[in-house]
N, C-alpha and C positions, 0 to 999 in steps of 0.2 A: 749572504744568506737571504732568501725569500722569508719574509716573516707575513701571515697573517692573523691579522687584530680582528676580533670579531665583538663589537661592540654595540647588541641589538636594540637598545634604544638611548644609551648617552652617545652623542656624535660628537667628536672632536672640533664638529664644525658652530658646535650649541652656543647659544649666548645663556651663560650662568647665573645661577639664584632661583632659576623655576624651580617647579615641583621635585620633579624629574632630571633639571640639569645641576649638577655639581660636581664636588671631587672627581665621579667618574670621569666625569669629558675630558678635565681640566688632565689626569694619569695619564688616559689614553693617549691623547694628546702628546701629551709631555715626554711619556717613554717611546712613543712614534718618533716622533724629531731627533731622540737621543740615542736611538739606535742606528737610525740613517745617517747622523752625523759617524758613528761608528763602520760608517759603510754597508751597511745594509739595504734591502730594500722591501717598505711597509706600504702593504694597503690594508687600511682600515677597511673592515663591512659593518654598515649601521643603518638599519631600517629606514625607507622614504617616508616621508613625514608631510612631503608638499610635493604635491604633482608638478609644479614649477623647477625641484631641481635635479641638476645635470646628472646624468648617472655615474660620471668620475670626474672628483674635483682635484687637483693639485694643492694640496695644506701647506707642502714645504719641499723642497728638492730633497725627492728620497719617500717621501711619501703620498700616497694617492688614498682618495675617501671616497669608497663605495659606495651608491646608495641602492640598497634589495629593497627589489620589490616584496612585500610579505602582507597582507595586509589591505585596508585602505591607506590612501597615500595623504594620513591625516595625521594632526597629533591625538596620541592615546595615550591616557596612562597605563605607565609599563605595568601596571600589574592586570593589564586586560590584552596582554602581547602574546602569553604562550600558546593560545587558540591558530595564531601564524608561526608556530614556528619550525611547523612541516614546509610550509611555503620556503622556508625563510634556508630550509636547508639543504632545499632542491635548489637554492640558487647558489651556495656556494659548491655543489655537488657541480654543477652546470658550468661555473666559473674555474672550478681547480680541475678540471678537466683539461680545460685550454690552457693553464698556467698555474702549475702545481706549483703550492709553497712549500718552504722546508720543514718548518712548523706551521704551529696554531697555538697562537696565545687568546683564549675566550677571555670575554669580562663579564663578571653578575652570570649567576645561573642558568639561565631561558640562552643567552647564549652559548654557556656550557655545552646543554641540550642538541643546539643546530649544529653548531662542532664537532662535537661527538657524532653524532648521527651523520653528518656526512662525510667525517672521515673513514667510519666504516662503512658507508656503503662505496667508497672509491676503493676501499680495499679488500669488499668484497670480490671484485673486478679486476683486480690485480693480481700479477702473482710477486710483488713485491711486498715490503713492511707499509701498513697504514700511515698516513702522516700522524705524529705524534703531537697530541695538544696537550698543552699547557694552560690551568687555568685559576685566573685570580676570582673570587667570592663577590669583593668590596662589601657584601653584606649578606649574613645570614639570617634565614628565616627563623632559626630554632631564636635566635636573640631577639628578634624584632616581637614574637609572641611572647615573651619572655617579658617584655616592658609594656607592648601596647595590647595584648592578651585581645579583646574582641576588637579591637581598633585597628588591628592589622586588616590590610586589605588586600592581603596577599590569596593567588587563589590557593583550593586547599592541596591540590596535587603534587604543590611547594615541598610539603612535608619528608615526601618520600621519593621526588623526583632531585633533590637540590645534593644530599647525601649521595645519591647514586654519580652525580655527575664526581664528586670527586675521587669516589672508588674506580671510574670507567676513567679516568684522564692518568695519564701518564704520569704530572707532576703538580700539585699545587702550591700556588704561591701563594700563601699569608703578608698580611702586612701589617703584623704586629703580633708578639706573643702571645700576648689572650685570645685572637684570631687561632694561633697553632693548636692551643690546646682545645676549644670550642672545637677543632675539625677532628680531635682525634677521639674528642668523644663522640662525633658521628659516626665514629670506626672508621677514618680513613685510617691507614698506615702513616706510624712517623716517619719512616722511608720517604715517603710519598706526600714530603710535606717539606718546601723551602720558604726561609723566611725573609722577603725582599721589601723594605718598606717603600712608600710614596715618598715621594719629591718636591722640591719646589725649585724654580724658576732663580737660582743666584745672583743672575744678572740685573733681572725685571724688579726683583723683591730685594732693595737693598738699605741701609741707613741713611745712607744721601738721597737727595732728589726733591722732587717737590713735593713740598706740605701743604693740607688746606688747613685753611683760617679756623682756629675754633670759636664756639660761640661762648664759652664760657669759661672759665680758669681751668677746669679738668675736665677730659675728655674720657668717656672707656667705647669700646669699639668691640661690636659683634657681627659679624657675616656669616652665614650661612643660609639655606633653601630655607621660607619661612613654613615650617610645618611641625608641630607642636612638640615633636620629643625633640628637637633641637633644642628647646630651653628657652629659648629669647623669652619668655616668660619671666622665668626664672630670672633672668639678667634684668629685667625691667624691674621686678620684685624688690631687688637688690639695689637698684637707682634709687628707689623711692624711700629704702634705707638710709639710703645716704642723704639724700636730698632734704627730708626728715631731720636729719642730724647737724641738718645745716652748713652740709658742705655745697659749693658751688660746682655743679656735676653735670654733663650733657650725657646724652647716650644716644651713640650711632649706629642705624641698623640695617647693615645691606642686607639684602637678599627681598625674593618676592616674587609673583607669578608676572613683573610689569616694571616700568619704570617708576619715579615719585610721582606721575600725574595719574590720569584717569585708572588706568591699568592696575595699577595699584590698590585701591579703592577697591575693586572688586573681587578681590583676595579676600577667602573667609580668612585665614589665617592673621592675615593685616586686618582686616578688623575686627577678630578678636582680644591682638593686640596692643591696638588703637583703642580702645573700649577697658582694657585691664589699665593702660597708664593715667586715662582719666578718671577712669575709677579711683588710683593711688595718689592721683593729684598733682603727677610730674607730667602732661601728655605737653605742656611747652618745656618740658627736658630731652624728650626726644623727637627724634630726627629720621625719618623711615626716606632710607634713600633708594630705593628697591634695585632691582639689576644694575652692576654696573659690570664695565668690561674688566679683561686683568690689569689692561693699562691703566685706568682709574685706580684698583685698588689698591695700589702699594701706596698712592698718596693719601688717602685716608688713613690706612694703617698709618703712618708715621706721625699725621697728625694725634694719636692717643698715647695717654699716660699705661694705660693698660686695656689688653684685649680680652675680652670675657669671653671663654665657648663650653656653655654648660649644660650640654644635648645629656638624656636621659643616658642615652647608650651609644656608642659612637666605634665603627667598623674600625675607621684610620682617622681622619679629620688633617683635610688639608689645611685651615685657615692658622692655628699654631704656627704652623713649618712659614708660613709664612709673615704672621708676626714675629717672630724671631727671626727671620732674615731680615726684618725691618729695622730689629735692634728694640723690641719691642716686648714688653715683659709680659709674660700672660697667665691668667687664672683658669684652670681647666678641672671639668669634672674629672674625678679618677675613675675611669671606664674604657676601654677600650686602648685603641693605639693609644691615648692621649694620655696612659700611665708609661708609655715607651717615649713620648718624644718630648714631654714636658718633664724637666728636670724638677721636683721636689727643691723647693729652695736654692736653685741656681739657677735655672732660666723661666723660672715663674711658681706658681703656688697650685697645690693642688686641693680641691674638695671634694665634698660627695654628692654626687647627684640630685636634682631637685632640693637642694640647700640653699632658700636663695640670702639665709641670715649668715653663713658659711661662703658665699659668694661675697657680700658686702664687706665682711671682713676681713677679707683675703684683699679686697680691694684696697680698702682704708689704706690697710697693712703696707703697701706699697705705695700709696701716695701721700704716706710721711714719712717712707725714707728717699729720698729723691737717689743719696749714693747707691742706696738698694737696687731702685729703678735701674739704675747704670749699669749695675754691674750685671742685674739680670738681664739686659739687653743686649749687652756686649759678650754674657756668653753664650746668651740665643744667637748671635751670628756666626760665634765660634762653632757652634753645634751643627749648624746648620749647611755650614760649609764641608766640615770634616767629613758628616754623614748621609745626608741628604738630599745633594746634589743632582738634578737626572744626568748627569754624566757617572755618577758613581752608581746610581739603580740601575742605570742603562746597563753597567759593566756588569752588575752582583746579576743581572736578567739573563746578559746573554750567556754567565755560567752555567746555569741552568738548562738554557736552551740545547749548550755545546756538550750536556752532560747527556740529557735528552734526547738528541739526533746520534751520540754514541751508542745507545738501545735502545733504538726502535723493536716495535712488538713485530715479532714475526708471522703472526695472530689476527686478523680484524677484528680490534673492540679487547686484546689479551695481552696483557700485561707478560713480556718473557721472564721463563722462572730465572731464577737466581741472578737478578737485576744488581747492576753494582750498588750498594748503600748512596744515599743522601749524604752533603758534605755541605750541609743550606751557608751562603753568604754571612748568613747572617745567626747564628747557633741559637735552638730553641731556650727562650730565658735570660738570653744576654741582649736583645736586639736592643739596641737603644737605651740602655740601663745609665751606662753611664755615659757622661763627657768624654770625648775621645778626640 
């Protein structure tokens, strides 16, 4: 099967921890290779960003990375991209002309948008069925107003164009319950709603391997894009609990617009919260390690007692799946995917959002039972393997797709009546519940 990934501003090719680069790249990515290893063949399409590169790069035998022109060929943030995304869907109109895929798997909204739009105008011109898109969210708008209310910087056409894309797509894929039920109250159809969670890396992310050195008896470990409703506030809040309390505590904090030198530094975000931990009086307990690659970060993961990720709201959240593949206990807000993939008292603890005295004791909690520790780690990798592998998303993906390419719309842009029922991989309300 021809598969195309339309991913208009996270690039598979990104280096991780920017504003802009995270989970997305890292999925994209990830179910690319896992599909082509399934024999398939994937080109990614993701926005030019630098006049310097090539217009098709080779990621992995089996998959190639487009780069559209749409745009200046700068970095933007994504939420000042939809003004290009006419441009952006004359090029795949241009391109599926010469080399029709069998699907469309969009990612994030704006490419929803170019997706859609260009597979009905190929099938305006046809007299066959439209190519049929498939498309994943990774983040809603109605949520992100929901937490950061005038702090979103989303533009506002968000509102009523994000909803539409998942009415006009053939199949969307959630990746996590509260995902499913968020889309059905945008009135998609439950029909039209599969439930495929994100992945991690089994091989890359494992309990063996190399450790770095800690600088202090206990370590906790946070990663993610440094941008305020991720929480690392929060986590740092939570340090200076501890620290306070007179435990011997570091706190490591990937992510950031740069590396730990200059680049860094000129993150409002990092100096925000470089300015909160010496305000709390721990700023020599932490540790701002800013981007590092994926290679590096399984070895940090393993070096911690516990992983903290305690974003306001959270779509899916990759770093869990893979502290648990680390063997690695973790404390997560209850919000999002992160009430499906963190077990309640079996592979880590959960609390409530912006709780950062709810955080420190979740921590404590597990660094006075060391047997606790273990066993939460050992069944984070049980978990992690059973269900979360991109070879097993890869598979629960292409059921969708193979379900998908069975009813095609006969229609450009129309849904054919009496479509067979949804039968999602993954049942809405069970995804991830339990240990399996």
């Amino acid at each position: 099967m021809k598969i195309a990934m339309v991913s208009e501003h996270a690039s598979p090719l990104a280096t991780l921890g920017g504003v802009d680069a995270g989970g997305q790249n890292v999925h994209v990515a990830a179910l690319s290779g896992a599909l082509a290893d399934r024999g398939h063949q994937v080109t990614v399409y993701t926005r030019r960003d630098d006049a310097t590169l090539p217009r098709r790069v080779s990621l992995r035998p089996g998959v190639d990375v487009v780069h559209v022109d749409a745009g200046p060929a700068e970095r933007l943030p994504k939420d000042d991209l939809l003004q290009y995304m006419g441009q952006f869907a004359s090029f795949l109109v241009a391109a599926w002309t010469v080399d029709r895929p069998d699907i469309v798997h969009s990612h994030f909204w704006m490419s929803g948008l170019a997706a859609l739009d260009a597979a009905q105008q190929l099938g305006a011109h046809s007299d066959g069925p439209r190519i049929p898109v498939v498309h994943t969210y990774h983040a809603l708008g109605v949520v992100k107003r929901r937490h950061q209310g005038s702090a979103d910087t989303s533009p506002s056409e968000r509102e009523w164009l994000e909803p539409e894309v998942g009415r006009r797509a053939d199949q969307v894929i959630a990746t996590c319950s509260d995902e499913a039920f968020e889309l059905k109250a945008l009135g998609i159809p439950n029909r039209s709603i599969s439930v495929v969670p994100c992945g991690v890396d089994v091989d890359a992310f494992t309990p063996d391997g190399l450790t770095e050195v800690r600088s202090r008896r206990h370590r906790v470990v946070t990663a993610s894009r440094l941008v305020q409703r991720k929480g690392v506030g929060t986590t740092i809040d939570a340090l200076a609990r501890l620290v306070h309390a007179g435990r011997d505590v570091e706190l490591v904090i990937v992510g950031g617009a740069g590396t730990a030198g200059a680049d860094l530094v000129d993150d409002p975000e990092y100096q925000r919260l470089d300015a909160l931990a010496t305000r709390l009086g721990v700023r020599d307990h932490v540790t701002f390690r800013g981007q590092l690659s994926q290679r590096e970060i399984p070895t940090v993961l393993r070096s911690a007692d516990v992983v903290v990720c305690a974003p306001w709201y959270e779509p899916f959240g990759i770093v869990p799946l893979e502290a648990m593949a680390c063997g690695v206990p973790v404390v997560a807000s209850s919000v999002g995917g992160l009430i499906d993939t963190v077990v309640e008292d079996a592979t880590g603890l959960h609390v409530p959002p912006r709780d950062a005295a709810a955080v420190a004791e979740a921590v404590a909690a597990i660094l006075d039972d060391p047997d606790r520790r273990v066993a939460f780690g050992r069944a984070g990798r049980e978990r992690v393997e059973s269900r979360y592998s991109w070879a097993r998303i890869a598979t629960d993906s292409e059921r969708v797709y193979d379900r998908i390419t069975g009813r095609r719309s006969t229609r450009p842009g129309r849904r054919r009546a009496g479509a067979v029922p949804t039968l999602d991989p993954a049942p809405l309300g069970t995804a991830g519940r339990t240990l399996r």
